[in-house]
Every structure is written in C-alpha cells, then in structure tokens.
N, C-alpha and C positions, 0 to 999 in steps of 0.2 A: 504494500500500500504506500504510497508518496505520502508528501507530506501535505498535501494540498488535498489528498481526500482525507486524512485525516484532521486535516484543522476544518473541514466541510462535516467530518463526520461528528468531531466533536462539540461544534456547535450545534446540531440538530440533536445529539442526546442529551444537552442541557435547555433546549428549550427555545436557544436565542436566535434572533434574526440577524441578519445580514447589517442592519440600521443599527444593533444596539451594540453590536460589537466595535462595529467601526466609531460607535459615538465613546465607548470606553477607553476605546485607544486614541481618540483625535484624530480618528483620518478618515478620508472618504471611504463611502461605498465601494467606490470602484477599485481601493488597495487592499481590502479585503476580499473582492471577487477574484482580483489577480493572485490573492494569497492561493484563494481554492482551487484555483485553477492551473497553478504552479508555473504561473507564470514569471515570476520571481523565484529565481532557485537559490539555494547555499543562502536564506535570509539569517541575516545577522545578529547576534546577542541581543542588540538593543533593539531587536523589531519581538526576535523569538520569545525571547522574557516576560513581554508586560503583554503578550498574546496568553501565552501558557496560564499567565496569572487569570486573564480574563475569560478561559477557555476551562479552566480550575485543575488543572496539566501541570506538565512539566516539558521545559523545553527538549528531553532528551525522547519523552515520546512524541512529540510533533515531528522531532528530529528521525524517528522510526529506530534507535539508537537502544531502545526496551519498549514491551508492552506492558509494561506495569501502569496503567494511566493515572494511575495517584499516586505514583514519584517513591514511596515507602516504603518496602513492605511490613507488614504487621501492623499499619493504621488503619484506620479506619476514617475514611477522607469524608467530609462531609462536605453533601452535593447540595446545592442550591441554583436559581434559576431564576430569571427576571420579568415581569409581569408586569402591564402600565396600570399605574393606579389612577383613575378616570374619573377624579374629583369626588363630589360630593352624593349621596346618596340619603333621602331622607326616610328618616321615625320617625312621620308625624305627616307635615304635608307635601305632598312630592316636589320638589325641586329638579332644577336644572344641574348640569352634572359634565363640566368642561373636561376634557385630559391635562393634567399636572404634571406628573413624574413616573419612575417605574420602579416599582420593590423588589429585592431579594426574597423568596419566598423557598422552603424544602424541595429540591428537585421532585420527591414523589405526591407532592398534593396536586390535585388531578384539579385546576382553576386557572381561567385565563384572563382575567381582569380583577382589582380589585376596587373597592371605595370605602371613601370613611361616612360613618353615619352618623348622621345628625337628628338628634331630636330623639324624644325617651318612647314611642310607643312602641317599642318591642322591646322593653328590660323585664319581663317575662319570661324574655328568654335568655335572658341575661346576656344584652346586647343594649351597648350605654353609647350615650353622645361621645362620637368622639372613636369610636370603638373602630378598624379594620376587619370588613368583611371580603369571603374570597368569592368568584363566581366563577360558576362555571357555564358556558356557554351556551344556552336549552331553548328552544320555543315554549316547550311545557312542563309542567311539573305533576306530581302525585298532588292527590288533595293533602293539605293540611304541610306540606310542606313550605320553605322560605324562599322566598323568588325575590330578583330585582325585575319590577312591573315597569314601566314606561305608557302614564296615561296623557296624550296629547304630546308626547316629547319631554314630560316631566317625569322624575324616577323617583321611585318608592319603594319600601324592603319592607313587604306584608307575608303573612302566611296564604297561599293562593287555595281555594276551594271554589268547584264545579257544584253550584246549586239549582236544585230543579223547582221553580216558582209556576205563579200561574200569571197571565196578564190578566187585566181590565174585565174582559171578559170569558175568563176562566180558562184558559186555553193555555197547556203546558207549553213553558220556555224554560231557557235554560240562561243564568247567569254567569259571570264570573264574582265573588266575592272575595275583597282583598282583608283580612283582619291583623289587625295589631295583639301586640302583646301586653297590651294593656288598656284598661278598661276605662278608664280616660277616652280613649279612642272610639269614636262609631265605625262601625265595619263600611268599608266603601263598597257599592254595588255597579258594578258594570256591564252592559250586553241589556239583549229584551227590546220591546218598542217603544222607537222616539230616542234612542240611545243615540247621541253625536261624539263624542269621545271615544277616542284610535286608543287600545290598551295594546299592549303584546308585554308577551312576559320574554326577559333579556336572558336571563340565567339565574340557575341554579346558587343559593349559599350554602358552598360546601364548607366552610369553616371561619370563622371569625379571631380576632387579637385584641384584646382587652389591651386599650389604651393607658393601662399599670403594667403593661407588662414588658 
C-alpha cells in the first residue's frame, strides 16, 4: 500500500473529510488531495509529522515503515473523530441553529452532527441549558424516542410520537406530537387539516454531555 492510500485510508477510518484535514494543517484542499494521490512523494518530516498527528498515526506508518497504526505496542491509542457542531438547538421554543465549529467526539459513537441546547424543557431527561447533544442522521424515529424536529426551518429537541386523533368531523388522522421533558411545557401538535407548518424530523439523539463535565 503507498502512502497516499494510506493517508486516504486513514482518514476515512477516523471519520474526517478532505476540508477538515487540510483546515488542521493550514493548507488547501488541493495538498491534501495531492497527498492521496501520491503525488508528492519522499514528503518531509515537517509535512509527515503534524499529518500523523492529525491522522492520530505515526509518521513511520504513513511512511509504510510498520503496520502498527498507533505507533506502540501495548497501548491502547485512543481514537477520536470530528463532527461540526451546528449551533444552537432548542428546550423550549425552536430556534434557529447557524454552523459554528467542529468537536472531537469517541471514534465509535455512531453521530454526525452535534448542538448545544438551550432552554430546560427536556431536564427530565436530564438534558440542561447548555448541555451537548449528538445526532444522528434519520428522517424518522420510534415513538417516544428524542429527535432534532425542524418546524418551518426552526429546531427543537422533543421526544417525537405518531398519534392517531380524529378531525372536526370525526374522521381518523394521524398526527405528529413533539413533547418535552417537562411539564412546564405543552406538547406541540403537528400534521391533520389546515396544518401550514413544514416539520421533518433531522436526527436521531444518540447521546448527550453535560455541560459539568
């Protein structure tokens, strides 16, 4: 294996894009596409080094020099991966929700964005102002499970439930119901007739970080 499919290969087993490496290292896109494509050969201590670093490697396996990819034997290297955190996310009323930055997160938590939440109506579940939540990427959810909703382009982190109501006159529909985690809160009802509000559900919360910790 070269070293240009290995610095390919081991960014696509930590996760990372082609933008966020080269944004780590200071250099374009396009010197990292050269990297993978070995177009650049015999690269230098000072290119190899703070790759490896960013790669979570060693230069002597980019190098093809050993296949030990965590540089030690007898540690235990711990892996991690970078994820954009996409602003704000509300407990309580939905908000708007810009891109900011991008977190370090365990290589094996299966989530592809994260946000921070704002507002107490799901400390129920013990998820506080302030708090990191991870998502994973889903159109849909199980009932009673925690979704980031998007109602009109605005985001909210409710427990989402499929309910079967009647309309007006008496005629089964079917809703979506978004509830909070606390009773402060009135549950928000979406879908039925006369309904003008675009909801879709963004993703799954597969795990959250208490802002103590």
């Amino acid at each position: 294996m070269s070293m240009g499919e290995r610095i390919r290969r081991r960014r696509q087993e930590l996760g990372l894009t082609v933008e966020e490496v080269s944004r780590a290292l200071g250099k374009n896109r396009a010197t990292v596409y050269r990297y993978e494509r070995g177009d650049i050969e015999d690269l230098p201590t000072t290119a190899l080094e703070p790759l490896s670093r960013v790669l979570q490697t060693t230069p002597s396996y980019l190098a093809g020099w050993t296949e030990d990819v965590d540089g030690i034997e007898g540690l235990l290297a711990v892996r991690s991966r970078r994820v954009p955190l996409v602003g704000a996310i509300a407990c309580g009323e939905p908000i708007c929700a810009p891109e900011v930055e991008v977190l370090e997160v365990e290589a094996d938590l299966q989530c592809d964005c994260a946000m921070v939440c704002r507002g107490d109506s799901m400390t129920g579940a013990r998820i506080y102002d302030g708090d990191i939540v991870y998502l994973r990427r889903q159109e849909d959810v199980e009932d009673g499970q925690i979704a980031a909703v998007s109602i009109d382009g605005e985001l909210t982190l409710k427990r989402v439930f499929k309910v079967r109501d009647l309309d007006d006159e008496g005629r089964v529909i079917y809703r979506t119901e978004l509830r909070a985690e606390n009773p402060r809160y009135a549950p928000i009802r979406l879908g039925g007739p006369g309904e003008t509000r675009r909801a879709d559900i963004l993703g799954l919360a597969v795990a959250f970080r208490s802002r103590l910790t």
